[in-house]
PDB file as gemmi writes it, atoms N, CA and C in Angstrom:
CRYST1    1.000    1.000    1.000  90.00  90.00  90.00 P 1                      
ATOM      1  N   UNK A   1     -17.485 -16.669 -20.646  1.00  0.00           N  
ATOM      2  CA  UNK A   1     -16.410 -17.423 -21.232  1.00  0.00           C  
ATOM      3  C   UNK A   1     -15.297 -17.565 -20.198  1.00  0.00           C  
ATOM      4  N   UNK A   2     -15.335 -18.739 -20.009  1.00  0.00           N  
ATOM      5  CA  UNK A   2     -13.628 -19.456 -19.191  1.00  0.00           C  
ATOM      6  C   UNK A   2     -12.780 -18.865 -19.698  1.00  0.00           C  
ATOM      7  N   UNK A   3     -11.261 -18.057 -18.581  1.00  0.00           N  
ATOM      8  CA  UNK A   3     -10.439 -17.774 -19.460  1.00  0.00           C  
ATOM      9  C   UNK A   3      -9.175 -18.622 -18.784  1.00  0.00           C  
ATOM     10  N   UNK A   4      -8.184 -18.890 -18.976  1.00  0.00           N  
ATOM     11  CA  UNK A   4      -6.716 -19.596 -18.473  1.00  0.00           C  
ATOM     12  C   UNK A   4      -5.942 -19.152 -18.491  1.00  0.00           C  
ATOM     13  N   UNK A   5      -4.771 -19.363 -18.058  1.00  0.00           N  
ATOM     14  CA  UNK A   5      -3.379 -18.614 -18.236  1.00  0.00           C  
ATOM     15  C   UNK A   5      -2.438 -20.352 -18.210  1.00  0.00           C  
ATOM     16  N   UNK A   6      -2.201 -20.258 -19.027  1.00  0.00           N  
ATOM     17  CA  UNK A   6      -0.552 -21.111 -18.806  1.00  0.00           C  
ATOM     18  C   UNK A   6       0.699 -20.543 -18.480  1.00  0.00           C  
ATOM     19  N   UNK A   7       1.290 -21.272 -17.399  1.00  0.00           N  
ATOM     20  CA  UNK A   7       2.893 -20.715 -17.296  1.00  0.00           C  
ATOM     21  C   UNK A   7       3.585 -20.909 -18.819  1.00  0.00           C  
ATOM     22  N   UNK A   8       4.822 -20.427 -18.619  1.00  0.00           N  
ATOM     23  CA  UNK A   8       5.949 -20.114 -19.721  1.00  0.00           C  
ATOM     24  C   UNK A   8       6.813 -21.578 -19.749  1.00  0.00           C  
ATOM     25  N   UNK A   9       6.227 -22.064 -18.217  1.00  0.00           N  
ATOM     26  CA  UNK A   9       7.516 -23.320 -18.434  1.00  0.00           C  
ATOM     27  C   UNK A   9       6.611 -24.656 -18.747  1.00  0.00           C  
ATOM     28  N   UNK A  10       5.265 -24.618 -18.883  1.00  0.00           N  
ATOM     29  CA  UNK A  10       4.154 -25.391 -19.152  1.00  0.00           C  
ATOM     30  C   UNK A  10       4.243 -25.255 -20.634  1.00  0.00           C  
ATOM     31  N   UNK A  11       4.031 -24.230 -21.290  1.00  0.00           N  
ATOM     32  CA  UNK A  11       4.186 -23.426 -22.612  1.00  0.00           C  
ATOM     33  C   UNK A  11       5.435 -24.645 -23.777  1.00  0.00           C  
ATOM     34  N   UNK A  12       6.543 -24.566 -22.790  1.00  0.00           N  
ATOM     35  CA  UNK A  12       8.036 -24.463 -23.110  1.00  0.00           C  
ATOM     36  C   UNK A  12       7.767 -26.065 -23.360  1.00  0.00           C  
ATOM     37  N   UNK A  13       7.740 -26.792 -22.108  1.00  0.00           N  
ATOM     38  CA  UNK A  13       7.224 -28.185 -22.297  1.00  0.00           C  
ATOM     39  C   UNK A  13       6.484 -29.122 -23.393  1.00  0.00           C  
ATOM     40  N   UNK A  14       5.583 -27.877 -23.635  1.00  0.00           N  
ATOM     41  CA  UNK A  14       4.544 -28.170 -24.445  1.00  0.00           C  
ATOM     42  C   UNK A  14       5.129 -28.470 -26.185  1.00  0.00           C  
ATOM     43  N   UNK A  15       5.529 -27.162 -26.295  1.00  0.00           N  
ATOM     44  CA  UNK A  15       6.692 -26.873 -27.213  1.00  0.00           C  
ATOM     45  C   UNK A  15       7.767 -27.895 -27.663  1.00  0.00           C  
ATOM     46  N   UNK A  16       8.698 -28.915 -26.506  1.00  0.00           N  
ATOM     47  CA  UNK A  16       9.586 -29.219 -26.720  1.00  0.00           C  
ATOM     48  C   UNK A  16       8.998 -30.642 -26.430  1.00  0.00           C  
ATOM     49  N   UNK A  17       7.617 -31.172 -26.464  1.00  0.00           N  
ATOM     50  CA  UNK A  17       7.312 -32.463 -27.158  1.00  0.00           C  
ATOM     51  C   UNK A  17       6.909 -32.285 -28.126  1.00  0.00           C  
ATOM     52  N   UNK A  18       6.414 -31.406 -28.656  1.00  0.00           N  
ATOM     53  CA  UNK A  18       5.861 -30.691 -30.577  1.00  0.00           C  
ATOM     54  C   UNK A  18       6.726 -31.435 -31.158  1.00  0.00           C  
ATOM     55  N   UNK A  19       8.024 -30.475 -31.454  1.00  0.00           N  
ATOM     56  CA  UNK A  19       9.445 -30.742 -31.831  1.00  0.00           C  
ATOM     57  C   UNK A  19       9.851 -32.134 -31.785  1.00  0.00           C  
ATOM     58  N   UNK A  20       9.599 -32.662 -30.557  1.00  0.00           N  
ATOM     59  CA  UNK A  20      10.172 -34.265 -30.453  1.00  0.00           C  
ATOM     60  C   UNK A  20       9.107 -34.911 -31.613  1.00  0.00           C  
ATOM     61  N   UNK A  21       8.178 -34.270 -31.221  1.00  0.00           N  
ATOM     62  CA  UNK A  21       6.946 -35.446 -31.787  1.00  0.00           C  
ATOM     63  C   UNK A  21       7.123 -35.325 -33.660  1.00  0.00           C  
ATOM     64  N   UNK A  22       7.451 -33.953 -34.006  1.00  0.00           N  
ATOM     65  CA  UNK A  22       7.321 -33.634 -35.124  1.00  0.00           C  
ATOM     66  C   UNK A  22       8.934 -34.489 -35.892  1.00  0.00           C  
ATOM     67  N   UNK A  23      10.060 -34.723 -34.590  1.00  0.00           N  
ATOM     68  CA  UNK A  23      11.146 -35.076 -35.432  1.00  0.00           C  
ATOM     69  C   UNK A  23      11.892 -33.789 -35.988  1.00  0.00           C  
ATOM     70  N   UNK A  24      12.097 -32.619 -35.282  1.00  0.00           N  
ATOM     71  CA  UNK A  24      12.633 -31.885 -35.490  1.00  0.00           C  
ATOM     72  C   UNK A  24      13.883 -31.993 -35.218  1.00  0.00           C  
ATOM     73  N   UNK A  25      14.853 -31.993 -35.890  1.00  0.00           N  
ATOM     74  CA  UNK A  25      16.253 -32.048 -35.070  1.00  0.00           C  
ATOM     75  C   UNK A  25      17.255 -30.206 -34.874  1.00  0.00           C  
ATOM     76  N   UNK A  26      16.635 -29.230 -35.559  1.00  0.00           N  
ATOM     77  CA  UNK A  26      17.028 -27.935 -35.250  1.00  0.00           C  
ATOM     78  C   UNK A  26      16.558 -27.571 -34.107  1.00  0.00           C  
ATOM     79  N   UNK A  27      17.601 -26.839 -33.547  1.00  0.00           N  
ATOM     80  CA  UNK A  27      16.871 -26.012 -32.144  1.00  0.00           C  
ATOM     81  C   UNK A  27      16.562 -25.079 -32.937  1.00  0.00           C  
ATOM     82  N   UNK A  28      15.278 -25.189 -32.038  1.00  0.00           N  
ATOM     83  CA  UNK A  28      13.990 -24.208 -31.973  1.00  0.00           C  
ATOM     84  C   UNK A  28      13.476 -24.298 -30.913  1.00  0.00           C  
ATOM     85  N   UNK A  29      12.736 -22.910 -30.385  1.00  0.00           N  
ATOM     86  CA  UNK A  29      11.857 -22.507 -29.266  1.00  0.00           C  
ATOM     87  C   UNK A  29      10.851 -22.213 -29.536  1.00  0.00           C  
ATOM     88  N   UNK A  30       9.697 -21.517 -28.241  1.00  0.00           N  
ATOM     89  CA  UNK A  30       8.672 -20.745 -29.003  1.00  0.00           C  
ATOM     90  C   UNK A  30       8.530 -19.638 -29.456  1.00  0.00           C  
ATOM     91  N   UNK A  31       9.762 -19.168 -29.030  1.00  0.00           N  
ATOM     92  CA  UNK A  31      10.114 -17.559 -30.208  1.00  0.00           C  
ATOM     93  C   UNK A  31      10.647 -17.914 -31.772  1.00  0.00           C  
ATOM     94  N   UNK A  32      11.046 -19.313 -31.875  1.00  0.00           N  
ATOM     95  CA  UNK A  32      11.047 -19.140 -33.411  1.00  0.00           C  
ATOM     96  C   UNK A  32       9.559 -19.736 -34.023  1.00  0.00           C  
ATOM     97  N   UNK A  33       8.284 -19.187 -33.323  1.00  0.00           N  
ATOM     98  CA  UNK A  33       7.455 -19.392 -34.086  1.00  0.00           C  
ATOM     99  C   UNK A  33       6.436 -17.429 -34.149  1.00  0.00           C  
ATOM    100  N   UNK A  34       6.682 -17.096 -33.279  1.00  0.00           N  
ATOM    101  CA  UNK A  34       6.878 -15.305 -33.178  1.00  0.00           C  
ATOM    102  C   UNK A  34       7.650 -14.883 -34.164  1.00  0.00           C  
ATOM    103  N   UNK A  35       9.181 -15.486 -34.514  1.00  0.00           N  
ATOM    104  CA  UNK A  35       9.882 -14.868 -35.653  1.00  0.00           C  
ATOM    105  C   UNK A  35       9.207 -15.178 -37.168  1.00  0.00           C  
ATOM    106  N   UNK A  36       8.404 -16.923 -36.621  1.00  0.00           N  
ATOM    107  CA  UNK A  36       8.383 -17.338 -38.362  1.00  0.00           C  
ATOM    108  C   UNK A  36       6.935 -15.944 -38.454  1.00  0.00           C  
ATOM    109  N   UNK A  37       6.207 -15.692 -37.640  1.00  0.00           N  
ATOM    110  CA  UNK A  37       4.458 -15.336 -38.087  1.00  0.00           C  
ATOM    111  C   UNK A  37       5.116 -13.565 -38.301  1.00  0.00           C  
ATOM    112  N   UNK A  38       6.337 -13.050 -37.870  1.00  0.00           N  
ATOM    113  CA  UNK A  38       6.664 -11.630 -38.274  1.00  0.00           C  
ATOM    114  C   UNK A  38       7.371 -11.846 -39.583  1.00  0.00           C  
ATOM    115  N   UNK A  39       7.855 -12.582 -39.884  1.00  0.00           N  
ATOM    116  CA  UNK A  39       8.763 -12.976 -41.330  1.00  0.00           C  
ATOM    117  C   UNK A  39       8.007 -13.584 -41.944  1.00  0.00           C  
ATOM    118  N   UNK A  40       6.477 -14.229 -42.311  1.00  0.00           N  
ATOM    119  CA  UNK A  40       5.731 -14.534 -43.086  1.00  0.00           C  
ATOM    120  C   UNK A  40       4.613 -13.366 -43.415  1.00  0.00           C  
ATOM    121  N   UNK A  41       4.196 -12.661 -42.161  1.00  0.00           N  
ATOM    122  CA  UNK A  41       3.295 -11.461 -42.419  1.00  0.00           C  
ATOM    123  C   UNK A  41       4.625 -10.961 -43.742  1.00  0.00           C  
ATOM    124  N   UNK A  42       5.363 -10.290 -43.039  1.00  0.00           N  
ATOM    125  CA  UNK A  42       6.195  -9.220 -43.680  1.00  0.00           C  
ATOM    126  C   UNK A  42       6.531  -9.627 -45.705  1.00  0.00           C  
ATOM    127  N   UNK A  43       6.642 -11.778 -45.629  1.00  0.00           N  
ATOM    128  CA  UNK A  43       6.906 -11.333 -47.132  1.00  0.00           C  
ATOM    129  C   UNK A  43       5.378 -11.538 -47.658  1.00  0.00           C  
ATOM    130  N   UNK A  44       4.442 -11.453 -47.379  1.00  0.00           N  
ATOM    131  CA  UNK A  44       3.378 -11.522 -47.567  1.00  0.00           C  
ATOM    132  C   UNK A  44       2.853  -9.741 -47.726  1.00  0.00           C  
ATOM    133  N   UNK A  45       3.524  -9.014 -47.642  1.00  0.00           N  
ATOM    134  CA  UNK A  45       3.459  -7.994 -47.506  1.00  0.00           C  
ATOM    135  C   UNK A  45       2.824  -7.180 -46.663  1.00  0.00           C  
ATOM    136  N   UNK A  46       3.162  -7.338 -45.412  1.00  0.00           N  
ATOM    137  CA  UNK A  46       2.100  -6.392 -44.393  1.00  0.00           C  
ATOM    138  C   UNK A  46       2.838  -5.465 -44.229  1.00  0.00           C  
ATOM    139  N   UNK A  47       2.563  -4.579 -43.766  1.00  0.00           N  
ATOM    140  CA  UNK A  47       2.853  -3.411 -43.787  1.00  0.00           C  
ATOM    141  C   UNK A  47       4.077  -3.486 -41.800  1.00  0.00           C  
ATOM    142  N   UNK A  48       5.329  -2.884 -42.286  1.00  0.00           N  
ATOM    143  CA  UNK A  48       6.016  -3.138 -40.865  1.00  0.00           C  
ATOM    144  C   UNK A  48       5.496  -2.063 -39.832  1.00  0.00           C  
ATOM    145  N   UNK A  49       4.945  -1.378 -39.538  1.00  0.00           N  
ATOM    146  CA  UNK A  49       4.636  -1.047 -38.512  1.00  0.00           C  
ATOM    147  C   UNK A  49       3.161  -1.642 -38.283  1.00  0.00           C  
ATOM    148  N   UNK A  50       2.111  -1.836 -38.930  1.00  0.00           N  
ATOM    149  CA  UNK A  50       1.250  -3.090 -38.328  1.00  0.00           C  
ATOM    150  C   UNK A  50       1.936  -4.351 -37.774  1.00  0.00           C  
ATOM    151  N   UNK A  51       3.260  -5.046 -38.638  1.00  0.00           N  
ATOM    152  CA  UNK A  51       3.993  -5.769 -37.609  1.00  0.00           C  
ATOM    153  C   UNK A  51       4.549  -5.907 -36.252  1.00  0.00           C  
ATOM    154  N   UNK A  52       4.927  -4.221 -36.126  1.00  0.00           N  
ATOM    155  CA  UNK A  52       5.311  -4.106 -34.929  1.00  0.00           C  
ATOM    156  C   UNK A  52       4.620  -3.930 -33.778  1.00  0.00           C  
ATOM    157  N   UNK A  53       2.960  -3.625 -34.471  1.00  0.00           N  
ATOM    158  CA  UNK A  53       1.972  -3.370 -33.447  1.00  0.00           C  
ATOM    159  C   UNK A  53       1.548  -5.113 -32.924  1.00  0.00           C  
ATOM    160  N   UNK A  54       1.885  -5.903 -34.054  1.00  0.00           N  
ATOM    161  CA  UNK A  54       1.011  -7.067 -33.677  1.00  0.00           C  
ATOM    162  C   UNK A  54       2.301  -7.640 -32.710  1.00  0.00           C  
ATOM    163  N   UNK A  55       3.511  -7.393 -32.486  1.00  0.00           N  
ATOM    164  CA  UNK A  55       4.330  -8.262 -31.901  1.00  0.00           C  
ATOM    165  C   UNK A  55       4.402  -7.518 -30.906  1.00  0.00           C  
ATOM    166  N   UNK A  56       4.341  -6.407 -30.224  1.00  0.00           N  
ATOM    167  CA  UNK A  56       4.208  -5.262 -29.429  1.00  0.00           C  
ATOM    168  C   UNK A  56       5.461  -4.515 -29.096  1.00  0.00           C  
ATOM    169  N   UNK A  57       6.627  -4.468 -30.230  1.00  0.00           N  
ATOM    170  CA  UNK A  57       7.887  -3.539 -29.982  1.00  0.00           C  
ATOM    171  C   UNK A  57       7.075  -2.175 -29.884  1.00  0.00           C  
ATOM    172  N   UNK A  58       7.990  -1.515 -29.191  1.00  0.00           N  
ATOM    173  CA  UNK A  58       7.762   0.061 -28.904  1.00  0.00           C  
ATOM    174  C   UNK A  58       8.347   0.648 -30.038  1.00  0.00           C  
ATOM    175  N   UNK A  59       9.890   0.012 -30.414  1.00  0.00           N  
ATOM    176  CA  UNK A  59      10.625   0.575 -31.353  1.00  0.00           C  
ATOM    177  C   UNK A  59      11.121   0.279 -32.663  1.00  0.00           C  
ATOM    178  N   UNK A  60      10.504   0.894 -33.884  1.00  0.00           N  
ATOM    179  CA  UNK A  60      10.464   0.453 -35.059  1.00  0.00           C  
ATOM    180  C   UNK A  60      11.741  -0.366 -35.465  1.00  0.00           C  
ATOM    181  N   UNK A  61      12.897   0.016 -35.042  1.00  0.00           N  
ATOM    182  CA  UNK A  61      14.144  -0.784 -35.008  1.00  0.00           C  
ATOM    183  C   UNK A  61      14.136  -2.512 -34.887  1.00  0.00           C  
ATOM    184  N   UNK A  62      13.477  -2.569 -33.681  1.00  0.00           N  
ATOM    185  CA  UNK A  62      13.430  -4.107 -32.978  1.00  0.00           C  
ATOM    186  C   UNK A  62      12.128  -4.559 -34.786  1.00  0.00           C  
ATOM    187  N   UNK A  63      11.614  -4.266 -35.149  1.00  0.00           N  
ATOM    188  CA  UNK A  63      10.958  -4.791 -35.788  1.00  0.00           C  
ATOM    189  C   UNK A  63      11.660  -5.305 -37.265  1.00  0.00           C  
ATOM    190  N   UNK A  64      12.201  -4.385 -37.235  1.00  0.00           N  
ATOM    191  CA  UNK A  64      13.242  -4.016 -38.798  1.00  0.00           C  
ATOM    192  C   UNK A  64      14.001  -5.176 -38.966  1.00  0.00           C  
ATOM    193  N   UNK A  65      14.410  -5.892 -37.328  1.00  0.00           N  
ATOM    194  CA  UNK A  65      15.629  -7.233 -37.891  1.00  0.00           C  
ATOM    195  C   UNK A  65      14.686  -8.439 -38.740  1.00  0.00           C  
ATOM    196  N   UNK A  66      13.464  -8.021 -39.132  1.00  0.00           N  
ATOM    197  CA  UNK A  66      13.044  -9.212 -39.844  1.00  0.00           C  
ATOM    198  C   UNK A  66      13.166  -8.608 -41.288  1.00  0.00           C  
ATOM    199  N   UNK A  67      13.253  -7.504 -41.933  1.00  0.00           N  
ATOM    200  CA  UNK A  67      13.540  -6.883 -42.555  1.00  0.00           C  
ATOM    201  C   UNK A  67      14.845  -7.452 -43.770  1.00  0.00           C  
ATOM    202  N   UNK A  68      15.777  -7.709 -42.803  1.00  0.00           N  
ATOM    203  CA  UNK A  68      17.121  -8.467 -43.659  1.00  0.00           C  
ATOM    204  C   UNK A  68      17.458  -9.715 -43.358  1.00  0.00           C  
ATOM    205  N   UNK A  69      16.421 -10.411 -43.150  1.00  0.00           N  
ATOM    206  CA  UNK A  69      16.682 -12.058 -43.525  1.00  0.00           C  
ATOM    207  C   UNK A  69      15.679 -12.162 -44.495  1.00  0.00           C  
ATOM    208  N   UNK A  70      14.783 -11.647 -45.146  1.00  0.00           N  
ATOM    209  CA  UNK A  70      13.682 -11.842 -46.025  1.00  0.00           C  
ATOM    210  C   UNK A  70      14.058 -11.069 -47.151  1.00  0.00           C  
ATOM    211  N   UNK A  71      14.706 -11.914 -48.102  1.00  0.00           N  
ATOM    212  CA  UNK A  71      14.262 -11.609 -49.203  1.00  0.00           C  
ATOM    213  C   UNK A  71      13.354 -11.073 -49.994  1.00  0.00           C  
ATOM    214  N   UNK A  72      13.291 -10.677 -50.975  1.00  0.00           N  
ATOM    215  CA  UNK A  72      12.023 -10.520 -52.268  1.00  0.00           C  
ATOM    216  C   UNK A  72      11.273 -11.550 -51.873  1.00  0.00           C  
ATOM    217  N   UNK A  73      10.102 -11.611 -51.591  1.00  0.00           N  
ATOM    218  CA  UNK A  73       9.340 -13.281 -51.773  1.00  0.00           C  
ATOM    219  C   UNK A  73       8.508 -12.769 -52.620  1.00  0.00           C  
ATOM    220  N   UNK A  74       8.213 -11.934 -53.056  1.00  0.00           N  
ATOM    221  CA  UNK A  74       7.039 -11.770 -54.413  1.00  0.00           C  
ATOM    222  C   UNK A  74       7.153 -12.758 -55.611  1.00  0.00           C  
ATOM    223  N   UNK A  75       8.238 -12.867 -55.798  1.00  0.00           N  
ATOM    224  CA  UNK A  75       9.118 -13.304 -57.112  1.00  0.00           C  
ATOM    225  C   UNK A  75       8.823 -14.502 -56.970  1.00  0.00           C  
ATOM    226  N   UNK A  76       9.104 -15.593 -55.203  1.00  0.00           N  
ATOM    227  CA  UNK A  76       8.816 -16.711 -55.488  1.00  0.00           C  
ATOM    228  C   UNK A  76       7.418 -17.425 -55.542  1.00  0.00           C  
ATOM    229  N   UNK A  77       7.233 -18.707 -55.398  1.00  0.00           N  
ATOM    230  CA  UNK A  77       6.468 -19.151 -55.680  1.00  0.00           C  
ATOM    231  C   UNK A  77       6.406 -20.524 -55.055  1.00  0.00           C  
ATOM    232  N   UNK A  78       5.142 -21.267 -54.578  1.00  0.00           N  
ATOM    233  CA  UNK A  78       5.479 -22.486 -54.072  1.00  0.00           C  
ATOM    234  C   UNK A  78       4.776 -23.258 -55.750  1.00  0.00           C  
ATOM    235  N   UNK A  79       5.499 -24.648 -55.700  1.00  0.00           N  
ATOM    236  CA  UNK A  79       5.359 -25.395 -56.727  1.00  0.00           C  
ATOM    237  C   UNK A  79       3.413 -25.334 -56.965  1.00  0.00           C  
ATOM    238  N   UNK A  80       3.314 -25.457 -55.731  1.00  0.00           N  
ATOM    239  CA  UNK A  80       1.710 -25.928 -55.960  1.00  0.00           C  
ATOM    240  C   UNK A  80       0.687 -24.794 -56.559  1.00  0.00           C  
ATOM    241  N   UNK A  81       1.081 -23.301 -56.443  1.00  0.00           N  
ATOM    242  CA  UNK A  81       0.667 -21.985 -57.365  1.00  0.00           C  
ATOM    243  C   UNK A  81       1.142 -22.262 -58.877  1.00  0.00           C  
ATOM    244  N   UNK A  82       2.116 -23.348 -59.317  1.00  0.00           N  
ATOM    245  CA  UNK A  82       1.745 -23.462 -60.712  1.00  0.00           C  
ATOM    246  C   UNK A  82       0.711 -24.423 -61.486  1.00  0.00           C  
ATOM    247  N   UNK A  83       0.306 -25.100 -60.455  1.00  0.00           N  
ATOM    248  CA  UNK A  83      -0.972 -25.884 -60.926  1.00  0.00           C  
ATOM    249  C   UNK A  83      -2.144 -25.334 -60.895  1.00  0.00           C  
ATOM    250  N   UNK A  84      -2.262 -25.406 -62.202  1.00  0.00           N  
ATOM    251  CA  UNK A  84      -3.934 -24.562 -63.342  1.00  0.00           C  
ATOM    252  C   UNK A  84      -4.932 -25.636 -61.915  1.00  0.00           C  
ATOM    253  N   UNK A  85      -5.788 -24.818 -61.929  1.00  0.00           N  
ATOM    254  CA  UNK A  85      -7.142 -25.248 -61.325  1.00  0.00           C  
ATOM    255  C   UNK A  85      -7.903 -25.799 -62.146  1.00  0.00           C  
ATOM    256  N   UNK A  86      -7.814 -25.494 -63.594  1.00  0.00           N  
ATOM    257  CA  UNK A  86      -8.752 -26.218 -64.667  1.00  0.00           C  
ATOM    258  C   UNK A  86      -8.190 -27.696 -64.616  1.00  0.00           C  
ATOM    259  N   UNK A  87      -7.038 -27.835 -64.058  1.00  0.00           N  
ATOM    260  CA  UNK A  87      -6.558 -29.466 -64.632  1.00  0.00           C  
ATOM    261  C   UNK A  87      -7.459 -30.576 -63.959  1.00  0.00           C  
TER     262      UNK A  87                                                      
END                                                                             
């Protein structure tokens, strides 16, 4: 198996025609897609130190700031989990 490496500024590029292409008008990088996949594990309930293993902090701290921007998400719900499958 072929393996590759891309640079960070190839990466970055890559990234910041996404965004154009998608019509994003918030700045965003490619660390706010590292923040969204630790703040979706987490309200999904994973367990935070498997988080911290998958993002590779040493220190349970650095992991924790996803901790208090996430709400309860148990409680919510996307519209489309109230549609019966029988319908």
């Amino acid at each position: 198996m072929a393996r590759w490496h891309a640079s960070p500024s190839t990466l970055r590029r890559a990234f910041k025609r996404a965004v154009a292409q998608a019509k994003i008008i918030k700045h965003v990088g490619p660390h706010t897609l590292r923040h969204s996949f630790a703040s979706h594990l987490l309200a999904a309930g994973t367990d935070i130190r498997t988080i911290q293993t998958l993002l590779g902090h040493r220190n349970i701290e650095t992991t924790m700031i996803y901790t208090h921007i996430t709400p309860d998400h148990k409680q919510v719900c996307s519209p489309l989990d109230l549609i019966r499958k029988d319908d």
